[in-house]
MDAnalysis code that builds the backbone (N, CA, C; Angstrom):
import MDAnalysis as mda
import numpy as np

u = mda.Universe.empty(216, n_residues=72, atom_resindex=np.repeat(np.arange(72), 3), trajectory=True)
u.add_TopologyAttr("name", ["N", "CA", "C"] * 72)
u.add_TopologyAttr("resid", np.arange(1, 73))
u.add_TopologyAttr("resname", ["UNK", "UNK", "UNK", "UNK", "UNK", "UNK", "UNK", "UNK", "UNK", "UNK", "UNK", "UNK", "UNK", "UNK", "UNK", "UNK", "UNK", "UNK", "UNK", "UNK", "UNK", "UNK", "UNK", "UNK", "UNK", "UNK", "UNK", "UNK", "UNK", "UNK", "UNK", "UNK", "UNK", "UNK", "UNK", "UNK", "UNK", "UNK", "UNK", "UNK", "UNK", "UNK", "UNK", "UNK", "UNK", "UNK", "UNK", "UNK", "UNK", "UNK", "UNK", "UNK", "UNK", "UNK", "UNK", "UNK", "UNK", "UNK", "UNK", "UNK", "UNK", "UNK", "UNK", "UNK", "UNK", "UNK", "UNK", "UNK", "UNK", "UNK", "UNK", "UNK"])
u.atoms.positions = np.array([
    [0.843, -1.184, 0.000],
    [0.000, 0.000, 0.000],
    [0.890, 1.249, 0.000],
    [0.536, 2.101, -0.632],
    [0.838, 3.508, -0.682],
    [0.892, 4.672, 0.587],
    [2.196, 5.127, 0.972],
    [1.956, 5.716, 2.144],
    [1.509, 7.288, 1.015],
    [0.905, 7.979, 1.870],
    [0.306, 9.231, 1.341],
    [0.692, 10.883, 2.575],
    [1.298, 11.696, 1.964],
    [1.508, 13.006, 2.607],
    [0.234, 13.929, 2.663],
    [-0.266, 14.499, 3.860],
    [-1.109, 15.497, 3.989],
    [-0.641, 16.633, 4.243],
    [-0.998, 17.379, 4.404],
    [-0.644, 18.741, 5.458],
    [-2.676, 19.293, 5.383],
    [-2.964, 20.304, 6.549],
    [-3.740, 20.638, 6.739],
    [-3.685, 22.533, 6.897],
    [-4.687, 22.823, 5.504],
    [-4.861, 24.233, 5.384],
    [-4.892, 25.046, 6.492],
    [-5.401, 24.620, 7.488],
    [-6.207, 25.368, 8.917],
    [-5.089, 24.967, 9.878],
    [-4.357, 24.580, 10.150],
    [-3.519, 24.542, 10.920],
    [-1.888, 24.096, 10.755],
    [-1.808, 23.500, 9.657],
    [-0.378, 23.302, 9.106],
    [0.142, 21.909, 9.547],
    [-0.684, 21.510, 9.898],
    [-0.190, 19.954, 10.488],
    [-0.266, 18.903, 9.604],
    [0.931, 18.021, 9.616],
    [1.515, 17.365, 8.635],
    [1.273, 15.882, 8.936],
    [0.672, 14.951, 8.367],
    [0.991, 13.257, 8.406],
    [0.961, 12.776, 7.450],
    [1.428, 11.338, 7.233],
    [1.686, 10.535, 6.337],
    [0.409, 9.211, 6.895],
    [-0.404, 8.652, 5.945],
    [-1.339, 7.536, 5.862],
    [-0.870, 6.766, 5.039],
    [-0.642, 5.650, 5.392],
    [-0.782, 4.208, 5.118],
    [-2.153, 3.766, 3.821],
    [-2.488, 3.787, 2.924],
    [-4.085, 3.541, 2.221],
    [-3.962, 3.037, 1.137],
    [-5.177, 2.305, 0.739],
    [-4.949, 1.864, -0.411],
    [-5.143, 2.677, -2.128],
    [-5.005, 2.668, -2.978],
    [-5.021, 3.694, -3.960],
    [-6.739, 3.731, -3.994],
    [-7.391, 2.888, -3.975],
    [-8.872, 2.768, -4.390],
    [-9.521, 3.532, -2.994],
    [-8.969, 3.939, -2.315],
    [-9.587, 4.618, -0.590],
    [-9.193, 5.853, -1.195],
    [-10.766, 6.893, -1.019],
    [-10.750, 8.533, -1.023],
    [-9.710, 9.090, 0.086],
    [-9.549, 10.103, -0.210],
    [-8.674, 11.068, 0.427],
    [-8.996, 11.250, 1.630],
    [-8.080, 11.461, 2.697],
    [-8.601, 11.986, 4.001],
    [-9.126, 13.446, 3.735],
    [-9.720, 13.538, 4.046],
    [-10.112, 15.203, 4.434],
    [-9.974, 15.846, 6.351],
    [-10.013, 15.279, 7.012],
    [-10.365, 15.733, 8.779],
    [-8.821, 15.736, 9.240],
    [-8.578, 16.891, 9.895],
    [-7.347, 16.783, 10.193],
    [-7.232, 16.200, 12.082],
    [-6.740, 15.470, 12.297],
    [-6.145, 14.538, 13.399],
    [-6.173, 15.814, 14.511],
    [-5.445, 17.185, 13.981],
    [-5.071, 17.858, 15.083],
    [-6.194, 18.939, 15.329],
    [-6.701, 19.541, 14.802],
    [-7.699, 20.890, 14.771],
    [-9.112, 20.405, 14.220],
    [-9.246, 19.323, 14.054],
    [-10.630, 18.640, 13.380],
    [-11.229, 19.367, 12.371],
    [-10.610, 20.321, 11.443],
    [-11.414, 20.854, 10.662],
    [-11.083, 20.114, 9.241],
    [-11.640, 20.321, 8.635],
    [-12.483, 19.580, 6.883],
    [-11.242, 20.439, 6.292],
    [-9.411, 20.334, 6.191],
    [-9.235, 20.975, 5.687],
    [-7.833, 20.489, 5.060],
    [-7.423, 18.922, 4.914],
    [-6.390, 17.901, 4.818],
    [-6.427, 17.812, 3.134],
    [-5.259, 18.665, 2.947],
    [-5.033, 18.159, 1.374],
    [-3.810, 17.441, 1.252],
    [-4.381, 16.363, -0.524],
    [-2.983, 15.505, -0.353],
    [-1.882, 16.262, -1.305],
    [-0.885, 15.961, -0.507],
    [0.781, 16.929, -1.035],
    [1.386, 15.590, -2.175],
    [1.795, 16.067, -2.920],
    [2.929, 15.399, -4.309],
    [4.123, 15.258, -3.437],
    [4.769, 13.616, -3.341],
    [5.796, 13.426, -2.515],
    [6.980, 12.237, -3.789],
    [8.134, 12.423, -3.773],
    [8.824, 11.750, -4.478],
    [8.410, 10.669, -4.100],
    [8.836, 9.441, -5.240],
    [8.482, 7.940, -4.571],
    [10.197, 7.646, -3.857],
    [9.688, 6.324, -2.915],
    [10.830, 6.108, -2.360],
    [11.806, 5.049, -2.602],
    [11.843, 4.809, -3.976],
    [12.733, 4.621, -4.928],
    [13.339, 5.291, -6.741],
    [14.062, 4.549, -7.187],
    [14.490, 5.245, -8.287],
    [14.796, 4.031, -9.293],
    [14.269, 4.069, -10.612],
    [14.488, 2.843, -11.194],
    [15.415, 3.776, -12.629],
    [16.532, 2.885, -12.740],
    [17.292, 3.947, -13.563],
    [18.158, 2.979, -14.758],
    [18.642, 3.801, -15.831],
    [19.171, 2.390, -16.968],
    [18.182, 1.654, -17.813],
    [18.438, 1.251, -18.397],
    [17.946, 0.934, -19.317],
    [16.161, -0.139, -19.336],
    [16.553, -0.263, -18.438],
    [15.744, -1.404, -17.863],
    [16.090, -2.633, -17.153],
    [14.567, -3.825, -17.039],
    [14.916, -4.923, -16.822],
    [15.003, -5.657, -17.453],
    [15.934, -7.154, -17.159],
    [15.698, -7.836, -18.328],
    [15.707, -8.916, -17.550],
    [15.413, -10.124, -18.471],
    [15.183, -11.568, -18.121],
    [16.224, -12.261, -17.851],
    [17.399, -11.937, -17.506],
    [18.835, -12.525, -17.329],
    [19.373, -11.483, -16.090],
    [18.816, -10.739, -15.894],
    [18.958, -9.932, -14.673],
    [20.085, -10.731, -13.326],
    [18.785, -11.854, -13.400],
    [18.607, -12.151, -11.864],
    [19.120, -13.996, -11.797],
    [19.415, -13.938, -13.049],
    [19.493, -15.832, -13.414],
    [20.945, -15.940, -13.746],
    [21.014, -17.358, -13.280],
    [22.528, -17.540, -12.942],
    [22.660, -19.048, -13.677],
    [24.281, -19.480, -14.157],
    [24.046, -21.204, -14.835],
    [23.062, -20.824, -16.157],
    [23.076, -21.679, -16.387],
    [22.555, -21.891, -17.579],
    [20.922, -21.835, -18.150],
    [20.662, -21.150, -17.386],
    [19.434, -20.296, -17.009],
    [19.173, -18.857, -17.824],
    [20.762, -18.355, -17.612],
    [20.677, -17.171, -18.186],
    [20.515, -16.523, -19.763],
    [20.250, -17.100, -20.501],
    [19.454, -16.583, -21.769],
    [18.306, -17.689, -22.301],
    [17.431, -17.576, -21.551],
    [16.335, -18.123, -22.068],
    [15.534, -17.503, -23.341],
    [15.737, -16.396, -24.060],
    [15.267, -15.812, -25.476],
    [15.917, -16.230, -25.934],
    [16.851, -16.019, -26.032],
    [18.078, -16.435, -27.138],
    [17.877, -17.922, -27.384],
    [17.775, -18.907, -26.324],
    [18.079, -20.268, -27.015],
    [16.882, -20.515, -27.713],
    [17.230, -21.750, -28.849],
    [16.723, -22.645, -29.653],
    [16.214, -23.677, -28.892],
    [14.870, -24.282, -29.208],
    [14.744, -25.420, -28.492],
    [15.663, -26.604, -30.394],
    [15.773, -28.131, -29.020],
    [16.596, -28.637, -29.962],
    [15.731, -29.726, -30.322],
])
């Protein structure tokens, strides 16, 4: 699940929720109870970089090019 950043208009108070993508937004803020919790744009907490993945990545022995071979 997706952790999610708030901050709250009415008082400035900041948390992070745990939720699933298909669960609406909090709106109520934890600290001042007012209707006023918007969600903030937060980097993700990784970085996927290069070219990509590939199918030989992670395979070792004779495992490792399964496209390439011919069956015989």
């Amino acid at each position: 699940m997706p952790l999610y950043n708030y901050q709250c208009d009415g008082c400035g108070h900041h948390l992070e929720a745990l939720q699933k993508i298909s669960e609406p937004a909090l709106v109520e803020c934890p600290a001042c109870n007012a209707q006023s919790l918007r969600k903030q744009v937060a980097n993700a907490g990784f970085r996927l970089s290069g070219n990509g993945w590939y199918e030989t990545d992670f395979k070792t022995g004779s495992k490792k090019n399964l496209a390439g071979e011919k069956a015989d």
